[in-house]
N, C-alpha and C positions, 0 to 999 in steps of 0.2 A: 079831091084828094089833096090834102095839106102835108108840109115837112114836119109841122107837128105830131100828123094823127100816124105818119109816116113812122116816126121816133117812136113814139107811144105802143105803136104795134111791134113795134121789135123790141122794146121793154118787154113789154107782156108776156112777150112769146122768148125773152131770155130767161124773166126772173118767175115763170110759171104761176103769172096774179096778178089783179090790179095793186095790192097793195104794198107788193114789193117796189113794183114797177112804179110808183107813185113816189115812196120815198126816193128811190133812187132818181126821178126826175124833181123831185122835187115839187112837187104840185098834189092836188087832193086828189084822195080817190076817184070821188064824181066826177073829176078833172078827166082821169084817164077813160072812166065808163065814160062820160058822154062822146071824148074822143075818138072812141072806138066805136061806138054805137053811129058817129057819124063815116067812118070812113066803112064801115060794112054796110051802113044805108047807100053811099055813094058806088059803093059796088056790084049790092044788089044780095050780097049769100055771107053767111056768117064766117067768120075765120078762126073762131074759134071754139074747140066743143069742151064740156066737163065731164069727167072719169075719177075712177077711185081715188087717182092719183093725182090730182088736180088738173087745174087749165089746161090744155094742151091745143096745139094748133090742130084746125082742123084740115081736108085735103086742098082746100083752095086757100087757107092760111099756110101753107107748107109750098102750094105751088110760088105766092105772092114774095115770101120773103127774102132770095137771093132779088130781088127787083127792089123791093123795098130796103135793102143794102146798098144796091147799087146805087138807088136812087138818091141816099143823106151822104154817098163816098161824091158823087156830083154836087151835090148844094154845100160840101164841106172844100171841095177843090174850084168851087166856082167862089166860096167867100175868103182862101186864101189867095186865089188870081188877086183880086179886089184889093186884100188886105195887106197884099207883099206891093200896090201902088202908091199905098203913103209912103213919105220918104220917113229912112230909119227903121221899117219895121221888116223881120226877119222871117213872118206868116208866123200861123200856131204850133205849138210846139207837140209835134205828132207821137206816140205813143202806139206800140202793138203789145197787146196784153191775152195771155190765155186768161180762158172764160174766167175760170177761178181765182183767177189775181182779182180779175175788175170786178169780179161781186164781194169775197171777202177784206181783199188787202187793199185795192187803190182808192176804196172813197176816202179812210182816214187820210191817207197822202196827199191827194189832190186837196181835201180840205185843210194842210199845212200847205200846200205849196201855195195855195190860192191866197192863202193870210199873208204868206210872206212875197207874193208876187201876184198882188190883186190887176195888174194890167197886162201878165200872158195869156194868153187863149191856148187850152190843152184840147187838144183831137184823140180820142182814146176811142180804138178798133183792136177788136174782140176775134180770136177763131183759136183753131186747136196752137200746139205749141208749133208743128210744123209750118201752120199759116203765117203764126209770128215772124220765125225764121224768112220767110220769103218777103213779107213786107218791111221787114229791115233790110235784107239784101237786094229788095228790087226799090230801096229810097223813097217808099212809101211810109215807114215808121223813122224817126233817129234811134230810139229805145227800144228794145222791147223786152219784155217779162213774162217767162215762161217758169217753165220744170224742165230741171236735167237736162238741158238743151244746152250743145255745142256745136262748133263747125267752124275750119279753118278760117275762115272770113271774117269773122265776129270776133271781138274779145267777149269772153265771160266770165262774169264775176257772180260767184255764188254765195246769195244773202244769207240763206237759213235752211236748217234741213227742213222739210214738207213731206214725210211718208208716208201711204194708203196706210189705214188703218182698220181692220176689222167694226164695224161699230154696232150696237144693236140699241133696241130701245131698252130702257132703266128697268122694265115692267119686267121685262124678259131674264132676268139675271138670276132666277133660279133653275130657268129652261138653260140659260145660256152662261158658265162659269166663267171665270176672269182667264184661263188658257185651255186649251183643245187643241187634238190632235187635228192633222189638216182632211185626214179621210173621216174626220167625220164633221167638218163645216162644209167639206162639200155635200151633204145631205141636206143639211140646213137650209130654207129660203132663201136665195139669194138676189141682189136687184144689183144688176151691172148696168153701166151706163157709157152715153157716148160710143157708139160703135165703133171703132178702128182707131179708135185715141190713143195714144201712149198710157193713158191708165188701164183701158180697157186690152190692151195687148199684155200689158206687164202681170193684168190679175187673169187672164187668162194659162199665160204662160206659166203663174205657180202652181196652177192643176195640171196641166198639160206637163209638164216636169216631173209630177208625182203619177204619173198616166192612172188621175182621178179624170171627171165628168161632172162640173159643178150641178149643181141643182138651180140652176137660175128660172127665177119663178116669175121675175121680171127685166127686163130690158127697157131703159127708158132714154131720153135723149140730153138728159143735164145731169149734172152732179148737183144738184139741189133739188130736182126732183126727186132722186133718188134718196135724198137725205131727209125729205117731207115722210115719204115711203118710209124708213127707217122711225121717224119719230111717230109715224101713226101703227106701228108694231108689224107692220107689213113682209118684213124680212130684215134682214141684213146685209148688208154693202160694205166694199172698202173705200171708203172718203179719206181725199186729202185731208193729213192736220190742219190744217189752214180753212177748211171749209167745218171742222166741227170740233174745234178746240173750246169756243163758249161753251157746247151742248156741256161738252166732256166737261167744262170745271163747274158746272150747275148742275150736273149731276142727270142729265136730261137722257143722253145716251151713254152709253159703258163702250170700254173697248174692251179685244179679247186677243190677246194674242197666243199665236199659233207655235205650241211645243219644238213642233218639228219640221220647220219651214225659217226661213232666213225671210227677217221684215220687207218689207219694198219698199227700197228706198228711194226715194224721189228728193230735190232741191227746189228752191225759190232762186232763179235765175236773172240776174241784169243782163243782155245784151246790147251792144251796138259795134258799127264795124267796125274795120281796124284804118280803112284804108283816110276816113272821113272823119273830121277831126266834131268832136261836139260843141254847138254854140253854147254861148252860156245859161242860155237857159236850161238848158237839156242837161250842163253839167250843178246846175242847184238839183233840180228836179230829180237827178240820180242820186245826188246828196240826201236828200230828204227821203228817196227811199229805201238810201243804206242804214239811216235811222231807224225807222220804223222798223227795219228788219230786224236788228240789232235789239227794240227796245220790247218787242214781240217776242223774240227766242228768247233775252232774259227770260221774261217772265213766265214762258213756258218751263224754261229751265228752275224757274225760284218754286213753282206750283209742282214738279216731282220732286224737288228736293222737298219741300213739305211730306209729300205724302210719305216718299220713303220716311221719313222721321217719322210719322206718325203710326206706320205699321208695325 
């Protein structure tokens, strides 16, 4: 069992593929099958099964992986021990991100921050928004970048709105109109995700409000699964903007907004505390994400000003 085939497994099992999980390491496909082919030969039982809905871990990849966390949060705090022994150097510059920042928003950042600070080392840890919060207040993260997340302790600064959005597949848009009422999307297919998330409480809570009973047809464990499901005409889901703004301006999925319900609205959040002042790397790095957020909502903003003009 290696730190690589370690990483590679928890790719996998985030971005629900090898082939996500590849770009996002950066290395080839075959890279990541053979990686993985070796650490389930060294353990004996497969860790992962396939389903409608693609990749999914299987019950001994579900058992393995808070150990295989633990495991790269040790070899990450055993190379900042090391790396805070050169003289001058401040350790890597840590980072806590919900899931959905670090798959759609922080690889363009980190590949700005990287260009313009090619000799800091960035540690980026992944969990719900709640997890963020804790690994910044327990000095585990300086940063971190959630949704709609506040709390005494922390300053927060809010990037750009990010709110669920109804979304279906393009195919569907003569079953499914551009608005509906909400008693009757809760009939409709629906694929909720992350269980006890802040999305999945918030979209619970707009039928529970209307004392409807979704029709959830699936329940899955990522918001990109959930949004594979959506593009293979599976059902419908509410994805953050931020996880399917491309689909939406290629035309790939439609959104649908609901008559008679108020949007859910959600933000793209910066945290760090109040009490601990930020090194400077940690203050370019928030720089660079205030950018990106900035340069993002434009153009989501310039792309409905199109449309409206155009209808």
């Amino acid at each position: 069992m290696e730190i690589d085939q370690i990483e590679t497994f928890l790719a996998v099992a985030t971005f629900g593929g090898f082939h996500r999980a590849a770009e996002a390491l950066r290395i080839s496909q075959p890279a990541v099958s053979a990686r993985i082919k070796a650490l389930e030969e060294s353990l004996g039982i497969s860790l992962f099964a396939r389903s409608r809905g693609g990749l999914t871990l299987s019950e001994a990849g579900r058992t393995l992986r808070p150990y295989a966390e633990q495991l790269l949060r040790t070899a990450a705090l055993a190379r900042q021990a090391v790396h805070e022994q050169q003289p001058g150097s401040g350790g890597p510059l840590q980072i806590a991100a919900a899931l959905s920042i670090s798959v759609y928003f922080l690889p363009d950042v980190l590949k700005h921050f990287q260009r313009v600070h090619p000799n800091v080392t960035v540690s980026i840890r992944s969990g719900h928004s709640k997890e963020v919060l804790e690994m910044v207040l327990g000095e585990e993260a300086e940063i971190g970048l959630a949704r709609s997340l506040h709390h005494p302790e922390v300053e927060t600064l809010s990037l750009r709105d990010d709110p669920l959005l109804l979304v279906a597949h393009s195919s569907q848009r003569p079953v499914h109109s551009k608005h509906a009422r909400l008693e009757i999307v809760a009939n409709w297919p629906l694929i909720f995700y992350e269980r006890g998330s802040s999305d999945w409480t918030l979209t619970h809570s707009l039928f529970r409000t209307a004392g409807l009973v979704p029709n959830v047809t699936f329940e899955v464990d990522s918001i990109e699964t959930a949004k594979k499901m959506v593009e293979r005409g599976l059902g419908l889901a509410f994805l953050p903007q931020l996880a399917v703004g491309r689909e939406l301006q290629l035309h790939k999925l439609i959104s649908i907004k609901i008559a008679d319900a108020e949007p859910l609205r959600r933000s793209l959040d910066v945290i760090h505390p109040r009490h601990r002042p930020l090194r400077s790397e940690a203050q370019a790095f928030l720089q660079i994400v205030r950018q990106a957020a900035n340069q993002d909502g434009s153009s989501t903003d310039s792309r409905r000003t199109k449309r409206r003009r155009n209808q």
